[in-house]
C-alpha positions as CSV (number, residue, x, y, z in Angstrom):
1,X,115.7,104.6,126.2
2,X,114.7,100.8,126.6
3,X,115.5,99.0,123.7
4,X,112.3,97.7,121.8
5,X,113.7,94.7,120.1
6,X,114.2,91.0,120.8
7,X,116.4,88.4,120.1
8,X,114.9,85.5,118.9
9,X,117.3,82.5,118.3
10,X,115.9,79.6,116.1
11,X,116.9,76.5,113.4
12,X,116.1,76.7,109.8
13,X,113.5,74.4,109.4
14,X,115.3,73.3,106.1
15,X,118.7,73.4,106.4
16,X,119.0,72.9,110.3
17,X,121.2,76.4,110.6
18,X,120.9,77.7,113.9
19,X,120.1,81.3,113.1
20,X,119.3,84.5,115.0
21,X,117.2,87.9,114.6
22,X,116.0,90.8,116.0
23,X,112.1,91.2,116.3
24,X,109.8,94.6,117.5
25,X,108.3,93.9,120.7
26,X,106.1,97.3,119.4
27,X,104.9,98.4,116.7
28,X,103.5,102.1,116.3
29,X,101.4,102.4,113.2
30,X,103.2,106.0,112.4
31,X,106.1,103.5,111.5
32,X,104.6,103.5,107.9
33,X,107.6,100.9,107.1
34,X,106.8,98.4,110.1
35,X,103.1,98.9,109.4
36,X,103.0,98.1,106.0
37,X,104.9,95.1,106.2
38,X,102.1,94.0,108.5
39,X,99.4,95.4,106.4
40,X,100.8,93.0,103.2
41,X,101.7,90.3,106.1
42,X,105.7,89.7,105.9
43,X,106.2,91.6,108.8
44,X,107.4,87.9,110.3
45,X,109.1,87.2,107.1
46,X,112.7,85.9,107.3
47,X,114.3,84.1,104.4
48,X,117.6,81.5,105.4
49,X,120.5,83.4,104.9
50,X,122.3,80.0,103.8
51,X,119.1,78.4,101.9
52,X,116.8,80.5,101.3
53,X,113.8,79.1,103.5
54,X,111.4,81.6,104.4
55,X,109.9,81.2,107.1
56,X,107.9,82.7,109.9
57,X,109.4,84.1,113.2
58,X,107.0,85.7,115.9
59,X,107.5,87.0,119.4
60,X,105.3,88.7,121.4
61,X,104.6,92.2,120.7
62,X,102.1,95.2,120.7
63,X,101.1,97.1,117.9
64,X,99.8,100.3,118.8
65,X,97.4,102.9,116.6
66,X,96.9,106.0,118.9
67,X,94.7,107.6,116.0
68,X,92.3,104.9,115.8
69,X,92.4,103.8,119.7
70,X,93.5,100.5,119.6
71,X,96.2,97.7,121.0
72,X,96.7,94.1,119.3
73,X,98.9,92.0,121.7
74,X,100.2,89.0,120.2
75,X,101.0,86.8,123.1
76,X,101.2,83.3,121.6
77,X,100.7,82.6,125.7
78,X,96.8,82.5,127.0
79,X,98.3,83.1,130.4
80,X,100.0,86.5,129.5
81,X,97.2,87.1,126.9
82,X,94.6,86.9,129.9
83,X,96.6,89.2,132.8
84,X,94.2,91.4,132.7
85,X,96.4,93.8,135.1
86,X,99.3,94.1,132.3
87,X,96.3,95.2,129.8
88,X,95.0,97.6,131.8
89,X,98.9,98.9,132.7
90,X,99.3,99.1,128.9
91,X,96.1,101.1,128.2
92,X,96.4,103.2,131.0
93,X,100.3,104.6,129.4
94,X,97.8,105.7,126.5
95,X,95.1,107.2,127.5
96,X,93.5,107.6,123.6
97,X,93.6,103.9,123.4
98,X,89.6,102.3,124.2
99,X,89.9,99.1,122.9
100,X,92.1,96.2,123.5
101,X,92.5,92.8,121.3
102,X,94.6,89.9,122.0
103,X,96.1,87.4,119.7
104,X,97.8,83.8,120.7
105,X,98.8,83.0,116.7
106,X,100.8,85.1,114.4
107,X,97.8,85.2,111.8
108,X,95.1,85.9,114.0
109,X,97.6,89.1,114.9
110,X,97.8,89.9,111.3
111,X,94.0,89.3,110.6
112,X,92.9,91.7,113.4
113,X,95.3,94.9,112.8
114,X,94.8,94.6,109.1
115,X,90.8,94.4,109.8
116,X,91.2,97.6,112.7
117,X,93.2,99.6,110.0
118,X,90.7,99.4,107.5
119,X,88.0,100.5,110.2
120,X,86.1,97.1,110.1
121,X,85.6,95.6,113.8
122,X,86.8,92.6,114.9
123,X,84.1,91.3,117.1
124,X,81.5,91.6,114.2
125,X,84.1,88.9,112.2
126,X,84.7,86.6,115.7
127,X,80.9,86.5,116.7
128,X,79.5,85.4,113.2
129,X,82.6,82.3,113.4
130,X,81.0,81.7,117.1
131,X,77.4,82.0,116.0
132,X,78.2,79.3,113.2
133,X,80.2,77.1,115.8
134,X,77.3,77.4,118.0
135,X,74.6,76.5,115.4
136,X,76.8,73.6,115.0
137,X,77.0,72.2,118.6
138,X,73.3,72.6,119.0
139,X,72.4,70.8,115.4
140,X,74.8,68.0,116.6
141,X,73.2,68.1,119.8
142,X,70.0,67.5,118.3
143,X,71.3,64.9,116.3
144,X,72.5,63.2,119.4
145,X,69.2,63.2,121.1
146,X,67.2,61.4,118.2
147,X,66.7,57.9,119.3
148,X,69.6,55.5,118.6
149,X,72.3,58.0,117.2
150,X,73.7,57.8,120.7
151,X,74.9,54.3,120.6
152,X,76.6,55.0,117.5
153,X,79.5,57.1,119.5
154,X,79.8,54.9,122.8
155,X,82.9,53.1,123.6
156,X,80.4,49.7,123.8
């Protein structure tokens, strides 16, 4: 069976150790241990073993919920977040799973399991940030087009 862990070699950000660990490149949410270290978010806890530092180690990885249908890839990477043949490949092994959510950041991982294990849909949450965003650009916009406001952002 193919191993499902990773080594992941890094520096204490405190003490400058050089240190090493062993991360899940998946995640399947019968693992109640794995899955509730997500759901209270230390799942990429580790403390220093010389200082004491916790800090925050991430890799890429899949979490997979066959119950509920769903995949969250954290790829930290927009290029391997985007190859849209890998997804499919990865849906197609589970044949329950209909929906598919990328992360690039360790907490935007976190945010979207812990929102998909408590039923609530993550495209309701991301559209009302992009609806605000956009209501933003177009009252700036506006702003820009009033006479004179213009000139107050040229290089001149």
């Amino acid at each position: 069976m193919t191993d499902l862990t990773r080594r992941i070699d890094f520096e204490c950000n405190n003490c400058h150790s050089l240190l090493h660990t062993q991360r899940m490149c998946v995640v399947l949410s019968k693992d109640e241990e794995l899955k509730n270290k997500i759901l209270d978010r230390t799942f990429f806890d580790f403390t220093c073993p010389r200082c004491g530092n916790v800090m925050s180690i991430a890799a890429p990885m899949v979490y997979v919920n066959e119950e509920k249908g769903f995949i969250v890839k954290l790829a930290m990477d927009w290029d391997l977040l985007l190859n849209e043949k890998h997804n499919l490949d990865t849906c197609s092994k589970c044949p329950q799973i209909k929906r598919f959510y990328g992360a690039t950041c360790p907490n935007d991982f976190l945010d979207k399991v812990i929102l998909l294990e408590h039923d609530k849909e993550v495209f309701a949450c991301e559209w009302r940030v992009v609806a605000c965003t956009r209501n933003q650009i177009e009252s700036a916009g506006a702003f820009l087009r009033e006479p004179g406001t213009a000139e107050l952002f040229s290089d001149d």
